[in-house]
N, CA, C and O atoms as a CHARMM CRD file, in Angstrom:
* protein
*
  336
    1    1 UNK  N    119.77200   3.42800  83.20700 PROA 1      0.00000
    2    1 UNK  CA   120.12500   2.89400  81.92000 PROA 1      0.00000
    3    1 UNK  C    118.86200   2.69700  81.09600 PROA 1      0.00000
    4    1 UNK  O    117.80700   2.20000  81.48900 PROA 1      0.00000
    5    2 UNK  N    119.14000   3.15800  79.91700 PROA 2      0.00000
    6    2 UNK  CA   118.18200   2.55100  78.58200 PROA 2      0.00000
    7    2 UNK  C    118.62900   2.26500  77.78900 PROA 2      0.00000
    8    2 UNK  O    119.70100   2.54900  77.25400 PROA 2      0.00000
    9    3 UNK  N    117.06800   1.00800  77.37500 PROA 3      0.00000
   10    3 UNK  CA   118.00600   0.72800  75.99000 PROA 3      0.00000
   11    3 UNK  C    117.63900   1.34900  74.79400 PROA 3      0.00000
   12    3 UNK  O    116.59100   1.95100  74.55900 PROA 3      0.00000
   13    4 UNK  N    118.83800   1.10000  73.86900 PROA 4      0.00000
   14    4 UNK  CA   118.28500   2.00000  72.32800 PROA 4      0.00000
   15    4 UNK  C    119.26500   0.92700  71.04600 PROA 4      0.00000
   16    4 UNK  O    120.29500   0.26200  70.92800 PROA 4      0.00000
   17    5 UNK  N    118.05000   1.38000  70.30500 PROA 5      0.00000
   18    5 UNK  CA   118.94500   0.93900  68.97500 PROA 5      0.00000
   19    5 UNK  C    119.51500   1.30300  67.85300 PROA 5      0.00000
   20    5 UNK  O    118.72600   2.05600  67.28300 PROA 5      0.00000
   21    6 UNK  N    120.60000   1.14800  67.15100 PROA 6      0.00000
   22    6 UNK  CA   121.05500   1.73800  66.05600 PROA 6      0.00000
   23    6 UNK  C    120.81700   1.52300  65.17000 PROA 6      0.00000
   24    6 UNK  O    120.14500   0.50600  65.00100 PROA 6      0.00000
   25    7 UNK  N    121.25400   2.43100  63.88100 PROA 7      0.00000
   26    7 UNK  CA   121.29300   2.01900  62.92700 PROA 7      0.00000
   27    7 UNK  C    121.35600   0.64000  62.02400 PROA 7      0.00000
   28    7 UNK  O    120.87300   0.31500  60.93900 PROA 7      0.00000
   29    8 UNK  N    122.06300   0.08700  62.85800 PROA 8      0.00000
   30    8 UNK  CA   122.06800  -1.44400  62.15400 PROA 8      0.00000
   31    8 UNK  C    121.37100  -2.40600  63.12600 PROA 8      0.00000
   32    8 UNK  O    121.76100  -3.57100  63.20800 PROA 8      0.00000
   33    9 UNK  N    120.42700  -1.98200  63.80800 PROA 9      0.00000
   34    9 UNK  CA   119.23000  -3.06400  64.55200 PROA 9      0.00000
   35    9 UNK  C    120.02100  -3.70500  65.52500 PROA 9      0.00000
   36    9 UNK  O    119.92700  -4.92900  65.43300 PROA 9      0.00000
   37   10 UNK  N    120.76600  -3.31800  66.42400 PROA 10     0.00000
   38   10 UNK  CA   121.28900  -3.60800  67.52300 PROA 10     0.00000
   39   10 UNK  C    121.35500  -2.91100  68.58300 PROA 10     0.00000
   40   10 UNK  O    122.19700  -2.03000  68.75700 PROA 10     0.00000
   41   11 UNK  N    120.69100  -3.15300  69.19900 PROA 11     0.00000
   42   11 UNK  CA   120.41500  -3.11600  70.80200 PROA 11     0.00000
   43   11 UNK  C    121.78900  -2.41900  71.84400 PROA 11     0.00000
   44   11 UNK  O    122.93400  -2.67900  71.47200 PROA 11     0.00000
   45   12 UNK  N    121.68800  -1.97400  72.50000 PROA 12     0.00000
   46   12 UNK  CA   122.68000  -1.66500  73.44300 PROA 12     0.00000
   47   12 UNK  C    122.17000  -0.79800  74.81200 PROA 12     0.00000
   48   12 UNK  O    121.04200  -0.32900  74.65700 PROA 12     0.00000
   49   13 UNK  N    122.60400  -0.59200  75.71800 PROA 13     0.00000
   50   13 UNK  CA   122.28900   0.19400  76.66600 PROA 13     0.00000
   51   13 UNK  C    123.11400   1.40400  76.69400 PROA 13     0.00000
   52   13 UNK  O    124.27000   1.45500  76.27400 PROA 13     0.00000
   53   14 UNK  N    122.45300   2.38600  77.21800 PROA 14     0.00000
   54   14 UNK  CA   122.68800   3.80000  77.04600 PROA 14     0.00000
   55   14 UNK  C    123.15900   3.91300  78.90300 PROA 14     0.00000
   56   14 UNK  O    122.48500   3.42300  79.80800 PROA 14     0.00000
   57   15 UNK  N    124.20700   4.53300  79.04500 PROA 15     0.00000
   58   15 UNK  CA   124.60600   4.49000  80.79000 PROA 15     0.00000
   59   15 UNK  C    125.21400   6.06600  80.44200 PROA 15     0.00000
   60   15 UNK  O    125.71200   6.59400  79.44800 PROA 15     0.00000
   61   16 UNK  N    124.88100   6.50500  81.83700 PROA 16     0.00000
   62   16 UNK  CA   125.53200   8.03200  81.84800 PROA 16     0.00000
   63   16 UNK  C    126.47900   7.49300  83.06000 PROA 16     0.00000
   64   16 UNK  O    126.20200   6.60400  83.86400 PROA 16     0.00000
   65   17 UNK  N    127.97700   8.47100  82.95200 PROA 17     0.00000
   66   17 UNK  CA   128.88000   9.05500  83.77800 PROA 17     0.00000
   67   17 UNK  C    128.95400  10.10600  84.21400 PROA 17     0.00000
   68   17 UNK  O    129.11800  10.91800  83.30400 PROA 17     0.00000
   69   18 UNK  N    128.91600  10.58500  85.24100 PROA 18     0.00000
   70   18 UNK  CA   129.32000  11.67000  85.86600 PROA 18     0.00000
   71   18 UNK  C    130.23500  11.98200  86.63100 PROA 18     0.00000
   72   18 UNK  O    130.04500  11.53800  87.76400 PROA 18     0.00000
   73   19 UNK  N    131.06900  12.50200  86.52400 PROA 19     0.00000
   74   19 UNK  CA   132.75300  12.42100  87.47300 PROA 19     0.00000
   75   19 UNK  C    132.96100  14.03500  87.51500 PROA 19     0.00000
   76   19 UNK  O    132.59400  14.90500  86.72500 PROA 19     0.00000
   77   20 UNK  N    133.79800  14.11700  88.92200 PROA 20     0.00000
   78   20 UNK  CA   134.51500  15.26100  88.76100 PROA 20     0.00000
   79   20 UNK  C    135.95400  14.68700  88.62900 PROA 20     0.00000
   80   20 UNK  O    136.45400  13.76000  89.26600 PROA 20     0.00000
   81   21 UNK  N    136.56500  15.55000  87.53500 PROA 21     0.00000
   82   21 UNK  CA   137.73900  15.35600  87.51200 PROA 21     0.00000
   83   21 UNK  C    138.99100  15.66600  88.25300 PROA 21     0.00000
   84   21 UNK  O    140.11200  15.18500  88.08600 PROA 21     0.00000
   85   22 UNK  N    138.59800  16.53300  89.07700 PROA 22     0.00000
   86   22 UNK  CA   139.30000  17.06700  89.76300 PROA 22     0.00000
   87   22 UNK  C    140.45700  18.10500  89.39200 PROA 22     0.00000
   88   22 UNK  O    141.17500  18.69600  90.19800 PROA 22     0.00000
   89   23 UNK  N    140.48300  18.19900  88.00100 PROA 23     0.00000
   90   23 UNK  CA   141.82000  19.11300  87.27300 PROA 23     0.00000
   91   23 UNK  C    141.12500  19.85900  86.44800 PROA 23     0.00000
   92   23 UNK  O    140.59900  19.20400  85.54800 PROA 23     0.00000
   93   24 UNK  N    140.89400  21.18800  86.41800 PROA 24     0.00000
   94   24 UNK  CA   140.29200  21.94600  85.13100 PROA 24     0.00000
   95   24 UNK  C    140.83900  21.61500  83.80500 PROA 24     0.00000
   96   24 UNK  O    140.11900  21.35600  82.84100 PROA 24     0.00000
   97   25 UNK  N    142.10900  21.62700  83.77200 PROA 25     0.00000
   98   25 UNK  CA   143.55500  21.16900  82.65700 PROA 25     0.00000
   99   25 UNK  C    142.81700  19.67100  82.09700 PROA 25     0.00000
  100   25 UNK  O    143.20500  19.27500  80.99800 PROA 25     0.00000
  101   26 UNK  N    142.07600  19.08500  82.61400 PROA 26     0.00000
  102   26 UNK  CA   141.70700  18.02400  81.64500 PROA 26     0.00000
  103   26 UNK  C    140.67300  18.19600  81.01900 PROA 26     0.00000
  104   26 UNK  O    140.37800  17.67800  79.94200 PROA 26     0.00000
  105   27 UNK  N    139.83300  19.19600  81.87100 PROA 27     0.00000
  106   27 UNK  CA   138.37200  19.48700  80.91000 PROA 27     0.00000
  107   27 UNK  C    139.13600  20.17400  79.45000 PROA 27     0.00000
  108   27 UNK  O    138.90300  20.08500  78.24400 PROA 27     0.00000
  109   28 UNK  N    139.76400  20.61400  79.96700 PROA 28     0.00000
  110   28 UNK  CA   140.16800  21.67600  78.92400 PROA 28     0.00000
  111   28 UNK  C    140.65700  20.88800  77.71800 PROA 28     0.00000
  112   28 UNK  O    140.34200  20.91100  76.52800 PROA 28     0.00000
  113   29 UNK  N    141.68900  20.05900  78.55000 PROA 29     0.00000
  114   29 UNK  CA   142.10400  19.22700  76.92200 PROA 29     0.00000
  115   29 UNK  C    141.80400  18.54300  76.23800 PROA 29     0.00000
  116   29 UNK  O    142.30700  18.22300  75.16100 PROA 29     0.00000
  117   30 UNK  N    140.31600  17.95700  77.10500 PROA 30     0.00000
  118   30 UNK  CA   139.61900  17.00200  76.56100 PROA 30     0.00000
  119   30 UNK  C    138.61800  18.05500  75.08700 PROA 30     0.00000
  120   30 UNK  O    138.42000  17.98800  73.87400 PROA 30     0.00000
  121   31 UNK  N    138.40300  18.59200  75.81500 PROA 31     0.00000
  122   31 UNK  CA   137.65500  19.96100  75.11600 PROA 31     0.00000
  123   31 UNK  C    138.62000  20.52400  73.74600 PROA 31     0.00000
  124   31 UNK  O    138.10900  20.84500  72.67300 PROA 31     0.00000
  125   32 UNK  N    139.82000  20.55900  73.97700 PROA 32     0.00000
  126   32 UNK  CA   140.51700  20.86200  73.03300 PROA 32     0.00000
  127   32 UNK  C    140.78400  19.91900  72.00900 PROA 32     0.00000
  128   32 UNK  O    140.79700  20.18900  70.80800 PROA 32     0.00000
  129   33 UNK  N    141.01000  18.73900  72.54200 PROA 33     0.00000
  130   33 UNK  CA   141.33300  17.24000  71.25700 PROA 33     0.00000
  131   33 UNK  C    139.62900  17.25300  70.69400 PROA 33     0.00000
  132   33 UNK  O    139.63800  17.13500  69.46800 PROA 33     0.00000
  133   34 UNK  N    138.17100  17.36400  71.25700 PROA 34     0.00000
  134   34 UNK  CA   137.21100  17.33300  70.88000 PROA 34     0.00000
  135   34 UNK  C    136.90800  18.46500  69.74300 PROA 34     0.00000
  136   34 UNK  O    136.06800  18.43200  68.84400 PROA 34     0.00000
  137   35 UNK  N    137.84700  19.46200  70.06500 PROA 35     0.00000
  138   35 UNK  CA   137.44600  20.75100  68.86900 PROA 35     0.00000
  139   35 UNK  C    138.49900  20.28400  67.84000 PROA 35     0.00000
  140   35 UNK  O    138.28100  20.37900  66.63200 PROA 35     0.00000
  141   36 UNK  N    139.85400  19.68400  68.43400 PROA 36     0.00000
  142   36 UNK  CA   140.82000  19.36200  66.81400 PROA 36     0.00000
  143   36 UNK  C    140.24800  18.51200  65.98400 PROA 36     0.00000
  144   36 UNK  O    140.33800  18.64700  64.76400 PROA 36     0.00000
  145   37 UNK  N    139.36300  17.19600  66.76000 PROA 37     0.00000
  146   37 UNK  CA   139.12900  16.00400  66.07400 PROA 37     0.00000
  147   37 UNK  C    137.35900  16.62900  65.31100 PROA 37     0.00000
  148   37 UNK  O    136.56500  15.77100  64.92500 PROA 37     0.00000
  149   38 UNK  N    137.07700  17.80200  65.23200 PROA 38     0.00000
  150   38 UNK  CA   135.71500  17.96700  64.71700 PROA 38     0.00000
  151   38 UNK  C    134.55500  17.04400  65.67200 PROA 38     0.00000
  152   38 UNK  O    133.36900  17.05700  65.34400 PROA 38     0.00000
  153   39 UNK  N    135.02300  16.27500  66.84300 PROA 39     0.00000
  154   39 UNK  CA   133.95100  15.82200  67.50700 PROA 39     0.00000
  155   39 UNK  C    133.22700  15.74500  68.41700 PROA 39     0.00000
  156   39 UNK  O    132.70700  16.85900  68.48800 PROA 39     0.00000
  157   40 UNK  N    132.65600  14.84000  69.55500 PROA 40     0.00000
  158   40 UNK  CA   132.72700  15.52300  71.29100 PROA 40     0.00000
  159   40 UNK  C    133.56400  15.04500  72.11800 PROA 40     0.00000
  160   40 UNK  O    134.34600  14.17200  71.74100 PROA 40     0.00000
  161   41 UNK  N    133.57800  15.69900  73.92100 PROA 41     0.00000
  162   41 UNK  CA   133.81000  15.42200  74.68700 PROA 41     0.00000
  163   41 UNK  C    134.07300  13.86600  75.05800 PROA 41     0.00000
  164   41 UNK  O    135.03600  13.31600  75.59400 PROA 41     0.00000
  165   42 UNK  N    132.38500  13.18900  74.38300 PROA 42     0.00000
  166   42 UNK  CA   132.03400  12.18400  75.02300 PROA 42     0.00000
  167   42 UNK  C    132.69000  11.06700  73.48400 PROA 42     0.00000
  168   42 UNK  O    132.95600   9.88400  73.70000 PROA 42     0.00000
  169   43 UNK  N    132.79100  11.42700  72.63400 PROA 43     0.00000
  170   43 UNK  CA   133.76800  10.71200  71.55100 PROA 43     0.00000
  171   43 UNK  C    135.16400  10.21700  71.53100 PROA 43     0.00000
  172   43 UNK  O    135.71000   9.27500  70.95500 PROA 43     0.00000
  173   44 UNK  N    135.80600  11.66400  72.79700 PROA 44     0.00000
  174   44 UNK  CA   136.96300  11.79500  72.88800 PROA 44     0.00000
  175   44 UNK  C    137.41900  10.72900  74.08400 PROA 44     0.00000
  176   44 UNK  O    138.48600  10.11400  74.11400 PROA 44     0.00000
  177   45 UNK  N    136.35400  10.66600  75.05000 PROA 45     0.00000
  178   45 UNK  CA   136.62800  10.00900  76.15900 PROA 45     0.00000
  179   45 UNK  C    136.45200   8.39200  75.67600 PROA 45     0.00000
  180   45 UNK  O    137.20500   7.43000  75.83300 PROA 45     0.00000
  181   46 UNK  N    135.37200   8.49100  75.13900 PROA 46     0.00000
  182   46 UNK  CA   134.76100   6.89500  74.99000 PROA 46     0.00000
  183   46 UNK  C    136.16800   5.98900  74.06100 PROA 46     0.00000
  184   46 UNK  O    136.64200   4.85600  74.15200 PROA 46     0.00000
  185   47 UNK  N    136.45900   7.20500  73.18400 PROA 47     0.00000
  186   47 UNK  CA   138.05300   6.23900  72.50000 PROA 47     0.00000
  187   47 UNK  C    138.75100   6.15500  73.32600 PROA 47     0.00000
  188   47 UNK  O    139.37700   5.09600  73.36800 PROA 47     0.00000
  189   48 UNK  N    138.99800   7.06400  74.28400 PROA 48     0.00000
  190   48 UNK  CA   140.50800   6.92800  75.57100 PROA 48     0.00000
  191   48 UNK  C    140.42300   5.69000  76.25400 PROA 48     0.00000
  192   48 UNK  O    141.42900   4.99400  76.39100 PROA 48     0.00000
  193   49 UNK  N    139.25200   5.33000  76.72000 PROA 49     0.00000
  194   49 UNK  CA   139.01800   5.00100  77.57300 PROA 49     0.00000
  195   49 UNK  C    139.09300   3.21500  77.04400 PROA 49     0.00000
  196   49 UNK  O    139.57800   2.24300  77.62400 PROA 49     0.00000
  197   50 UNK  N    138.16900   3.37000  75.29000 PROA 50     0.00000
  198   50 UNK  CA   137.96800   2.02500  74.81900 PROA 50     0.00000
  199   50 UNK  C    139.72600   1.68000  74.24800 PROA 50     0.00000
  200   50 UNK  O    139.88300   0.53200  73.83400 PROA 50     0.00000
  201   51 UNK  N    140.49000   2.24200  74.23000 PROA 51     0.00000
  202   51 UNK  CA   141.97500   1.92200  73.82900 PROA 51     0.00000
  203   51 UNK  C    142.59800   2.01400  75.30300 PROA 51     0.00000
  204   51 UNK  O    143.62200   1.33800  75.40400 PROA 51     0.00000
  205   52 UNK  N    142.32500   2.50500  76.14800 PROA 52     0.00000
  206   52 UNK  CA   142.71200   2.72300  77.42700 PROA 52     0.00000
  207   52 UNK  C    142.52800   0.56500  78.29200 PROA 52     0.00000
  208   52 UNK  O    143.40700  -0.12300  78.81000 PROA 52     0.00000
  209   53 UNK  N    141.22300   0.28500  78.07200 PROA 53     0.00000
  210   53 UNK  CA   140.86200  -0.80700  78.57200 PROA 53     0.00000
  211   53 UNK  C    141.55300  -2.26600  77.64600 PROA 53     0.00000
  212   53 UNK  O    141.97400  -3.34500  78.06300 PROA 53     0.00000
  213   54 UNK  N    141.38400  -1.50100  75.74900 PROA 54     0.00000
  214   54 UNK  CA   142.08600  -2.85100  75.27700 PROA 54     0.00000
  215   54 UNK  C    143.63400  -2.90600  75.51200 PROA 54     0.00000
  216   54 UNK  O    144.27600  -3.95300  75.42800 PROA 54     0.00000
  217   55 UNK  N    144.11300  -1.82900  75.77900 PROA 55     0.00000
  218   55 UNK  CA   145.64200  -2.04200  76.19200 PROA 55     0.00000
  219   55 UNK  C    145.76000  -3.13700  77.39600 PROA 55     0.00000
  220   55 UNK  O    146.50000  -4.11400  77.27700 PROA 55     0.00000
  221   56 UNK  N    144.82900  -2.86100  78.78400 PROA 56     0.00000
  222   56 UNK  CA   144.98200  -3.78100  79.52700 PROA 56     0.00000
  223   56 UNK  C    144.76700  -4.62600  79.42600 PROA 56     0.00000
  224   56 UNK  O    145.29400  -5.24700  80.34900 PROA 56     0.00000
  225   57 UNK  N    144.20300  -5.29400  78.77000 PROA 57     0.00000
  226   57 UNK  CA   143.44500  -6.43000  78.04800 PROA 57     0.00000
  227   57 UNK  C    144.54800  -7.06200  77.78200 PROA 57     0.00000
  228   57 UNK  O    144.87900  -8.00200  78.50500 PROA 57     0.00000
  229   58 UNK  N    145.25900  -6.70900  76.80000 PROA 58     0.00000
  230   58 UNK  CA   146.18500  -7.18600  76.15800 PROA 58     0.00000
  231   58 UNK  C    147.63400  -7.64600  77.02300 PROA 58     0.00000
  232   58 UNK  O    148.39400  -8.57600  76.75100 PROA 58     0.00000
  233   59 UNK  N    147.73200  -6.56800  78.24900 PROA 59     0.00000
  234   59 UNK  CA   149.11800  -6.55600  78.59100 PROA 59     0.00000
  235   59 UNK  C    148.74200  -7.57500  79.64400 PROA 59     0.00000
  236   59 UNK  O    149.74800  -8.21500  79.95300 PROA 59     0.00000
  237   60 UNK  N    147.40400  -8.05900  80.47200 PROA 60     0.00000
  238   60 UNK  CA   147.28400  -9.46500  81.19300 PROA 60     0.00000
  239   60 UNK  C    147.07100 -10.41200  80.32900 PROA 60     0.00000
  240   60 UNK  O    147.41500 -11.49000  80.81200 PROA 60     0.00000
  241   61 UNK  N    146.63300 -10.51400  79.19500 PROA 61     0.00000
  242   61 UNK  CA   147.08200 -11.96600  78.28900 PROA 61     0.00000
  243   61 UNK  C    148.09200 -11.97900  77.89400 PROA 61     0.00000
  244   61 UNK  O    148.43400 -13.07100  77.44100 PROA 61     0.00000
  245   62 UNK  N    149.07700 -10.90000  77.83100 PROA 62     0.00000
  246   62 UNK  CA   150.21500 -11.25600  77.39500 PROA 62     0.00000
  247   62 UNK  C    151.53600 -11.86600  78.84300 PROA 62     0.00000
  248   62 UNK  O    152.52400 -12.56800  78.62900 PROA 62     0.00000
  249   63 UNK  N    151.01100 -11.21100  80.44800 PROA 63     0.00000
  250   63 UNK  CA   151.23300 -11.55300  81.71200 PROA 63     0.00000
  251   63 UNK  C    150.83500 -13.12900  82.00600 PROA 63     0.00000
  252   63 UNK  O    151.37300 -13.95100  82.74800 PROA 63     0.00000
  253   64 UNK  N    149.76200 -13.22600  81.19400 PROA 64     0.00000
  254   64 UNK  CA   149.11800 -14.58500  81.73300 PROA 64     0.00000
  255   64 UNK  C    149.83900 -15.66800  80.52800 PROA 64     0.00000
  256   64 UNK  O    149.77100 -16.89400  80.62500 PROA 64     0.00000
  257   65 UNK  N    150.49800 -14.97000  79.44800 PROA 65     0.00000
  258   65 UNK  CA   150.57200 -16.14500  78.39400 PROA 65     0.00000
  259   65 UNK  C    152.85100 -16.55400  78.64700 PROA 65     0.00000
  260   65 UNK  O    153.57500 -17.52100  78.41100 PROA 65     0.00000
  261   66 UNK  N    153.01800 -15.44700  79.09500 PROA 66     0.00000
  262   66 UNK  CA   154.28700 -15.31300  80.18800 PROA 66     0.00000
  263   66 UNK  C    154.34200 -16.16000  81.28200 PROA 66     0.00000
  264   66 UNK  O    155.38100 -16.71800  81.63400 PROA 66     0.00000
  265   67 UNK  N    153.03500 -16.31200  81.96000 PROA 67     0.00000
  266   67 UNK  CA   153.59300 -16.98100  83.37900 PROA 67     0.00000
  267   67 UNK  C    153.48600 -18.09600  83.12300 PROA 67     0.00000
  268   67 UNK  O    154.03000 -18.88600  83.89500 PROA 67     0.00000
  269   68 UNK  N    152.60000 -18.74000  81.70900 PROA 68     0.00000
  270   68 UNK  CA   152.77900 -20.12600  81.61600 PROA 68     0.00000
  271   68 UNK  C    153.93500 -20.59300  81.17700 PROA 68     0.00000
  272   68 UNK  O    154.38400 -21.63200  81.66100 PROA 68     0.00000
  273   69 UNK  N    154.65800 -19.85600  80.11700 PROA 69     0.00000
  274   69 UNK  CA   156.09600 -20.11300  79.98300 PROA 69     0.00000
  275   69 UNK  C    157.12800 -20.36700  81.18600 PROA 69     0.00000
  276   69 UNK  O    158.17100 -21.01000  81.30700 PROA 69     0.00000
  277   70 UNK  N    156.45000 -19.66900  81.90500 PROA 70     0.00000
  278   70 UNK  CA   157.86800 -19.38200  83.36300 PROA 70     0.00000
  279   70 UNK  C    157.77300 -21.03500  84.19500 PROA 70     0.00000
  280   70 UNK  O    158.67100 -21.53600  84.87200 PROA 70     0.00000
  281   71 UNK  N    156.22000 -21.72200  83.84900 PROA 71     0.00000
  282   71 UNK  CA   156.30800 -22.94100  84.40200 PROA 71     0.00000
  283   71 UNK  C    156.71900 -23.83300  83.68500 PROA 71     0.00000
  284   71 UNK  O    156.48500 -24.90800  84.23600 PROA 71     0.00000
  285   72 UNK  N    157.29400 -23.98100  82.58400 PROA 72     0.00000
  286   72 UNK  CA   157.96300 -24.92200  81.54400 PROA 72     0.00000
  287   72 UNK  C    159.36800 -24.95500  82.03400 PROA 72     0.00000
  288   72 UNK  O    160.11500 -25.93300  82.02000 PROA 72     0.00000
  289   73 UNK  N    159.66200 -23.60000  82.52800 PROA 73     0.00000
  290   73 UNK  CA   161.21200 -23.45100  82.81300 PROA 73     0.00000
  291   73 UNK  C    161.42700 -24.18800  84.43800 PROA 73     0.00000
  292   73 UNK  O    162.50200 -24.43200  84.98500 PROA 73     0.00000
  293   74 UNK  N    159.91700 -24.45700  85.01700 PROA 74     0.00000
  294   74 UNK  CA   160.38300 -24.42200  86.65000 PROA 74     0.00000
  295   74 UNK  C    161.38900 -26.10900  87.03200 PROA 74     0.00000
  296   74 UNK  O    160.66300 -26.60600  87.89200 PROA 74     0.00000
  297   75 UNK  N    161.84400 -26.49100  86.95400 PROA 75     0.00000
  298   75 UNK  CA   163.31700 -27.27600  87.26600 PROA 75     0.00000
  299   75 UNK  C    163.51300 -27.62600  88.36900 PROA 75     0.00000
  300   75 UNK  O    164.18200 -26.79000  88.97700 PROA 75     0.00000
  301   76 UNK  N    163.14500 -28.82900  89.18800 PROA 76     0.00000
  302   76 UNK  CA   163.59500 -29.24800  90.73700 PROA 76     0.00000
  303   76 UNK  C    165.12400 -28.91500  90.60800 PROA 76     0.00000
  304   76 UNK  O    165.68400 -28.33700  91.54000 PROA 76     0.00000
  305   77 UNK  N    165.76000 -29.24100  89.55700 PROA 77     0.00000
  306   77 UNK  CA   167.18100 -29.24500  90.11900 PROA 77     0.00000
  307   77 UNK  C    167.68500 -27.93600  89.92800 PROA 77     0.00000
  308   77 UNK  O    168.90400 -28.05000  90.06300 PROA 77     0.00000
  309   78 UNK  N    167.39500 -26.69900  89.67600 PROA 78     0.00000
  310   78 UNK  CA   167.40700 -25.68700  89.82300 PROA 78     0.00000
  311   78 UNK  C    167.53400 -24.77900  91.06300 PROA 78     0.00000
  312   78 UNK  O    167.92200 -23.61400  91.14300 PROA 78     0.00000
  313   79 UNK  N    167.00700 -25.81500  92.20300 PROA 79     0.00000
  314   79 UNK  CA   167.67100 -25.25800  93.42500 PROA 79     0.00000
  315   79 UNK  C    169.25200 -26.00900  93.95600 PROA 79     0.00000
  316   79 UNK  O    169.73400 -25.69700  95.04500 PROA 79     0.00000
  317   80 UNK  N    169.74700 -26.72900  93.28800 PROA 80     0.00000
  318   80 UNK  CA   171.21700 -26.55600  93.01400 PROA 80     0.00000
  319   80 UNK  C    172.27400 -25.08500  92.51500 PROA 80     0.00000
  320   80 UNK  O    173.49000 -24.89100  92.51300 PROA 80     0.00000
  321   81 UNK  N    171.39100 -24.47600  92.23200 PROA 81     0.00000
  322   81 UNK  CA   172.16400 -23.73800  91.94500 PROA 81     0.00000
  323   81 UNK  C    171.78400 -22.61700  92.38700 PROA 81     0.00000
  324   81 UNK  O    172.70600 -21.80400  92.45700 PROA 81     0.00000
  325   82 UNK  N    170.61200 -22.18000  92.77500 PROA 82     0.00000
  326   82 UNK  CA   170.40600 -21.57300  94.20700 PROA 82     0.00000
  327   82 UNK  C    171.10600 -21.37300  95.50300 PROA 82     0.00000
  328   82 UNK  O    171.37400 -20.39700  96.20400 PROA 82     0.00000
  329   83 UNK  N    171.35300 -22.99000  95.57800 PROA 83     0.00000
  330   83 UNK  CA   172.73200 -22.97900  96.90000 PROA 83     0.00000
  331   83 UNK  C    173.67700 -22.10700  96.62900 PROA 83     0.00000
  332   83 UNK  O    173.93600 -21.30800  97.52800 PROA 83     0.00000
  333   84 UNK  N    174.37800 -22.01900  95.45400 PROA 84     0.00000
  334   84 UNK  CA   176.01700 -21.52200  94.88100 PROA 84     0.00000
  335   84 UNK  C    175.95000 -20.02400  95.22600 PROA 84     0.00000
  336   84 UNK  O    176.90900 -19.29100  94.98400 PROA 84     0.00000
């Protein structure tokens, strides 16, 4: 890793990936959305990946903002009706 800075005087680290993908069919399509969108490989991935991670993001705060509800509902006398 290095670091570098941008345009607007902020700092960041530079990290390389290297993966095999194991499917030619993805180089390819990655390669292909990179030639529709006028941009790269590594443009194409870095959005997948950065909408890829805020989705999960989102769907455990929305898991975690769920399970606190589920304890508002929890009810001792609720195993009354468990028995039935």
């Amino acid at each position: 890793m290095t670091e570098t800075q941008n345009d607007s005087n902020v700092y960041y680290m530079v990290t390389r990936l290297s993966t095999d993908l194991g499917d030619p069919r993805l180089l390819r399509l990655l390669k292909a959305e990179a030639n529709e969108r006028d941009t790269s490989v590594k443009d194409v991935l870095t959005r997948a990946l950065e909408a890829y991670f805020a989705d999960r993001l989102e769907t455990k705060a929305l898991a975690k903002l769920a399970e606190s509800s589920f304890t508002e509902w929890d009810d001792p006398r609720d195993s009354e009706y468990d028995r039935l």
